[in-house]
C-alpha positions as CSV (number, residue, x, y, z in Angstrom):
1,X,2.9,149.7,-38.4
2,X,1.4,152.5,-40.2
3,X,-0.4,153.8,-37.4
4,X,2.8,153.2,-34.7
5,X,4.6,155.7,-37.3
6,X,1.9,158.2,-37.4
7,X,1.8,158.4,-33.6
8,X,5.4,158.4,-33.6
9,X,5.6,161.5,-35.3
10,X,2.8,163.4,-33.8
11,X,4.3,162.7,-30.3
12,X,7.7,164.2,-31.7
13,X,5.7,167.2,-32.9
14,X,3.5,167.8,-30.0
15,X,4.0,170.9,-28.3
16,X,2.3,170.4,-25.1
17,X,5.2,169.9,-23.3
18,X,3.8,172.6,-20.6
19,X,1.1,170.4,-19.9
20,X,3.2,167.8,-19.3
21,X,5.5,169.8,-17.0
22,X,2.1,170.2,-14.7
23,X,1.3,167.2,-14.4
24,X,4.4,165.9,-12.9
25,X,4.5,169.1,-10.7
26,X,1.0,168.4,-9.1
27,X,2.1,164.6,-8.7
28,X,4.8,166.0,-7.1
29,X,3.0,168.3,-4.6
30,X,0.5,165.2,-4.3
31,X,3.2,162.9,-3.3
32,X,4.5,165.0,-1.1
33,X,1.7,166.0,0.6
34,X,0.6,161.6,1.1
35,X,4.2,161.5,3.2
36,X,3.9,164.3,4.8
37,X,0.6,163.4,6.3
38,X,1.1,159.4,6.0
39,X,0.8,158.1,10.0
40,X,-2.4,159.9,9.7
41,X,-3.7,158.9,6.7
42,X,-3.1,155.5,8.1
43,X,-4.2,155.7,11.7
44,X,-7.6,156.9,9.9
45,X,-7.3,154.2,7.5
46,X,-6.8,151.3,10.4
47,X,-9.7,152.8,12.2
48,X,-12.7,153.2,9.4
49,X,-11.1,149.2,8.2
50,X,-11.7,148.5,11.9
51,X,-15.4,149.8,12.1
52,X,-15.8,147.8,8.5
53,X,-14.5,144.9,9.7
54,X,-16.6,145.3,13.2
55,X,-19.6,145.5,11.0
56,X,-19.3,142.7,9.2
57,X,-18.9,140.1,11.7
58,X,-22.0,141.2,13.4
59,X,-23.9,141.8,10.5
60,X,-27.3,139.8,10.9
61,X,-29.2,139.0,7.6
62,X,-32.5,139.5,7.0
């Protein structure tokens, strides 16, 4: 319980906050950027799953 506290109270007096603030921002920009581009992101997704898949069912062992 000790150690809950302690963190507690360094988290209230942590003044990173700009870091923080970054992080969401380039999450945001990230996001953003995965639905902007999304239909090809998964048309290329589909098509390498494809060749993978093509592969495996005519994969001969050794």
């Amino acid at each position: 319980m000790k150690k809950f506290k302690n963190f507690s109270k360094n988290l209230l007096k942590n003044k990173r906050g700009q870091g923080a603030t970054e992080y969401i921002l380039l999450l945001v920009v990230v996001v953003a950027l995965v639905m902007l581009f999304k239909d090809k992101i998964k048309s290329t997704m589909d098509g390498k799953i494809g060749e993978l898949s093509e592969k495996i069912t005519n994969f001969q062992g050794e």
